[in-house]
N, C-alpha and C positions, 0 to 999 in steps of 0.2 A: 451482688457483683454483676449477675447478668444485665439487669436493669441499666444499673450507669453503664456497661458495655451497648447497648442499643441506641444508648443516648449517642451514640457518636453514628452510629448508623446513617442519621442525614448527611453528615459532611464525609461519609465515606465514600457516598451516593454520588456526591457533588462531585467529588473529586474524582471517581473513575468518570463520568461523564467531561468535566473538563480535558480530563487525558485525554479523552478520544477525541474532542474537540482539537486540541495539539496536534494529536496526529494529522488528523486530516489536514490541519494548515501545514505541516514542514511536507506531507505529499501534494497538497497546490502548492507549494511555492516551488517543489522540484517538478513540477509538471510544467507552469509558467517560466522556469528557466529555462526549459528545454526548449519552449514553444517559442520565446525571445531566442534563444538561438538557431535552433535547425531553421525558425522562420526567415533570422537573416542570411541562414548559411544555404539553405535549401537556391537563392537564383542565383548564389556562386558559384557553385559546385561543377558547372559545368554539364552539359549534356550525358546522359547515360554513363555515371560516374559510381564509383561504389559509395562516392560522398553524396553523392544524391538521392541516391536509394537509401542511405542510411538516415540523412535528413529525413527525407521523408517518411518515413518509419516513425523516426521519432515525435514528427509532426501527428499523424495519428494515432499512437499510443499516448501521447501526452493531452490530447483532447479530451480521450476516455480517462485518463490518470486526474483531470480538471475536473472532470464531470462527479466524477466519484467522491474527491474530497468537498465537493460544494457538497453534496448530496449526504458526506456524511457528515459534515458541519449543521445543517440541517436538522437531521435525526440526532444530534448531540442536545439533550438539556440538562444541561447541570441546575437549572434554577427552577425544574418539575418532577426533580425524583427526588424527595426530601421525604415524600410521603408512602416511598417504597419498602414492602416489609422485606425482613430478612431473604425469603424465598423466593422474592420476585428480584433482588439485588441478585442473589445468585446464580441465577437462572440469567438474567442480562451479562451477567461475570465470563458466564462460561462459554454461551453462544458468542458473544465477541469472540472469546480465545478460540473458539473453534474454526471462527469465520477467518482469524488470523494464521493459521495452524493450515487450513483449507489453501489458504493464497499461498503458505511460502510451497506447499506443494506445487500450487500450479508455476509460480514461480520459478522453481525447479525445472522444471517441464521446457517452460521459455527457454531459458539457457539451454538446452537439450534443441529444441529445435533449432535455435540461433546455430546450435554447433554443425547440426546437419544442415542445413541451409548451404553453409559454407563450404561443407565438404563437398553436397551436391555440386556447389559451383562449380568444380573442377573436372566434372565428368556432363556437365547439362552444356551443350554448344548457344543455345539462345540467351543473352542477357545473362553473362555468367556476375554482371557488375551486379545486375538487382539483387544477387542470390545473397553475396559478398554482403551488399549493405543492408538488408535486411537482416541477414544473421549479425552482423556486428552491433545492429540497433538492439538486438534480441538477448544479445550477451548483456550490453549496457542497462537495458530497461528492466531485464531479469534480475540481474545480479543488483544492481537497487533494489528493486520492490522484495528479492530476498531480505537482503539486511534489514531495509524498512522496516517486512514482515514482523521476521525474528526478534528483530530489535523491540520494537514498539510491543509483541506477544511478551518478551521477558520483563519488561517496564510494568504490563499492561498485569501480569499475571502478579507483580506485590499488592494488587487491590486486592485478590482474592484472599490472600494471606489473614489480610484484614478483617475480610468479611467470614473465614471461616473461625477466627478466634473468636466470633462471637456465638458460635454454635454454644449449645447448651450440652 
């Protein structure tokens, strides 16, 4: 029984690799929407606006957010891990889930500064707008790459499922 169980072991391989391939395309593609807008909203916004500080925020969080999924599109091969043994699948299984696990934490964090950010605007007299619109980028950018996270960590974790029924 084990035997026909490994058999499938290629296309397990395939297929957690293709998920993370996914992943990374729906975070380029919400990175390149941001960057299409804040880009066009960023010379409307007005002079020292909380819309422009926020714009802008998001214009560079979404550069690194682009960088990231090109970068992990890259490191995706669904069509070179066929010949992964059980242990080297698991060990890719779980360093993903951790590195996903690690982000919604920091993630966390963002929204946490975003929130102070905001608060400080109220008591900081210099550019209380840039405070405002960084924190509010920081609510938005956070509270995505949370769900993202999460999201993509509870998806990402039926692979392991997988790969552990075929323990011996």
């Amino acid at each position: 029984m084990l035997l026909l169980s490994l058999d499938l072991l290629p296309a397990i391989s395939q297929g957690r690799e293709l998920l993370a391939e996914r992943g990374m395309a729906v975070l380029g593609t919400w990175a390149l929407l941001n960057l299409l807008i804040s880009g066009y909203s960023v010379n409307r916004s007005g002079v020292r606006t909380e819309a422009l500080y926020f714009h802008q925020m998001n214009l560079g969080w979404n550069f690194v957010n682009v960088a990231l999924a090109v970068y992990g599109m890259l490191q995706a091969h669904p069509n070179q891990v066929a010949e992964l043994s059980l242990a080297d699948n698991l060990t890719a299984q779980f360093n993903f889930e951790k590195i996903l696990l690690f982000n919604a934490g920091l993630d966390v964090a963002y929204v946490c500064v975003g929130s102070w950010l905001r608060a400080r605007a109220a008591t900081h007299p210099k550019l209380p707008e840039r405070l405002l619109g960084f924190g509010r980028s920081l609510w938005l950018q956070g509270t995505f790459l949370l769900l993202f996270d999460l999201s993509f960590y509870f998806v990402y974790h039926q692979q392991a499922a997988q790969l552990l029924e075929l323990l011996p």
